[in-house]
C-alpha positions in Angstrom: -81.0 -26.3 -65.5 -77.6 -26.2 -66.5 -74.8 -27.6 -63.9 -73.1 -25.4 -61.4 -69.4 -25.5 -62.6 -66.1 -23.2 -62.9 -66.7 -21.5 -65.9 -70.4 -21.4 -66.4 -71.9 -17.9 -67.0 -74.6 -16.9 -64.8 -77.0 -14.3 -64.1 -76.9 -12.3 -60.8 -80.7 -12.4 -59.2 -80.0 -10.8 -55.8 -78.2 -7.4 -54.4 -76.6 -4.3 -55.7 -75.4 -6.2 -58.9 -78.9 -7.6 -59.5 -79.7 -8.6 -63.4 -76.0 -8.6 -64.6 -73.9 -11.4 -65.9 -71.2 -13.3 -64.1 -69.0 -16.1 -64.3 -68.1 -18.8 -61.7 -64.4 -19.2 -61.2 -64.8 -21.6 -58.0 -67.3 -23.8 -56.6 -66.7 -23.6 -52.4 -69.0 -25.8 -50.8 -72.5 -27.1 -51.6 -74.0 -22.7 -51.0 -71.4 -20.7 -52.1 -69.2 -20.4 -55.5 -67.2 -17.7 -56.2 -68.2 -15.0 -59.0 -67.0 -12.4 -61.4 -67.8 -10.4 -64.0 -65.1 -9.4 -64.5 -65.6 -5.9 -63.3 -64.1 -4.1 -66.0 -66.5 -5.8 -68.9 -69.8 -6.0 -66.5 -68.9 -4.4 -63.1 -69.8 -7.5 -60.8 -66.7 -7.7 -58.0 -65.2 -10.5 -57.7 -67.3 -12.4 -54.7 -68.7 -15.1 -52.8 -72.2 -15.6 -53.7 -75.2 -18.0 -52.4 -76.1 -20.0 -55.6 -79.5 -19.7 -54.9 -79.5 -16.1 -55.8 -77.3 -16.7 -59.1 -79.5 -18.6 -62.3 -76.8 -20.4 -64.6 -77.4 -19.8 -68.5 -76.3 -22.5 -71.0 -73.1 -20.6 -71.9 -70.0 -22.0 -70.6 -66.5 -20.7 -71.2 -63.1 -22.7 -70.5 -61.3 -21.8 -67.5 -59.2 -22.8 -65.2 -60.4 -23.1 -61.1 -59.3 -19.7 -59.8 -58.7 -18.1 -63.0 -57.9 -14.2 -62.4 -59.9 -11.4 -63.8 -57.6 -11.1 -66.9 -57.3 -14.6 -67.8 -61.5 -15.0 -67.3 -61.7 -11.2 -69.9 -59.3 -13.1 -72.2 -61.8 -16.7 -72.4 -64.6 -14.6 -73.0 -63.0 -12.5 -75.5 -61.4 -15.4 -77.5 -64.3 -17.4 -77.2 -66.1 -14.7 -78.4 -68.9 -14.5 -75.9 -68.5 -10.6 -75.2 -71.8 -10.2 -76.5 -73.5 -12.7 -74.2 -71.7 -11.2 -71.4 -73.0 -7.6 -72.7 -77.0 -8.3 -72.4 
């Protein structure tokens, strides 16, 4: 299983958003990391999330820790992982 780490795109397993892709922006504490989707590209709110009910893929995009919505939309566009974010 691929590390949990700022930038690494994962799959939502529990809640509302279930079965939609994500991205992790911050790792909190050993439980929680903050997630999103961005909403505009896969409507997942930016959130704190338990990582047991996120799976991490092996996509990765570059980021910085606390990277806003926009600057997270324009990694994934320029690193041309729109489609991976899409499925």
């Amino acid at each position: 299983m691929p590390a949990i780490e700022v930038g690494r795109i994962c799959i939502k397993q529990a809640g509302r958003e279930c079965c939609t892709r994500c991205v992790i922006v911050d790792v909190m504490d050993k439980s929680f990391v903050l997630v999103t989707g961005p909403k505009k590209l896969t409507g997942v709110k930016r959130r704190r999330v338990n990582i047991s009910h996120i799976m991490p893929i092996e996509e990765k995009i570059d980021i910085t820790r606390g990277a806003s919505d926009d600057e997270v939309f324009q990694a994934i566009e320029a690193q041309g992982k729109l489609d991976v974010m899409k499925d």
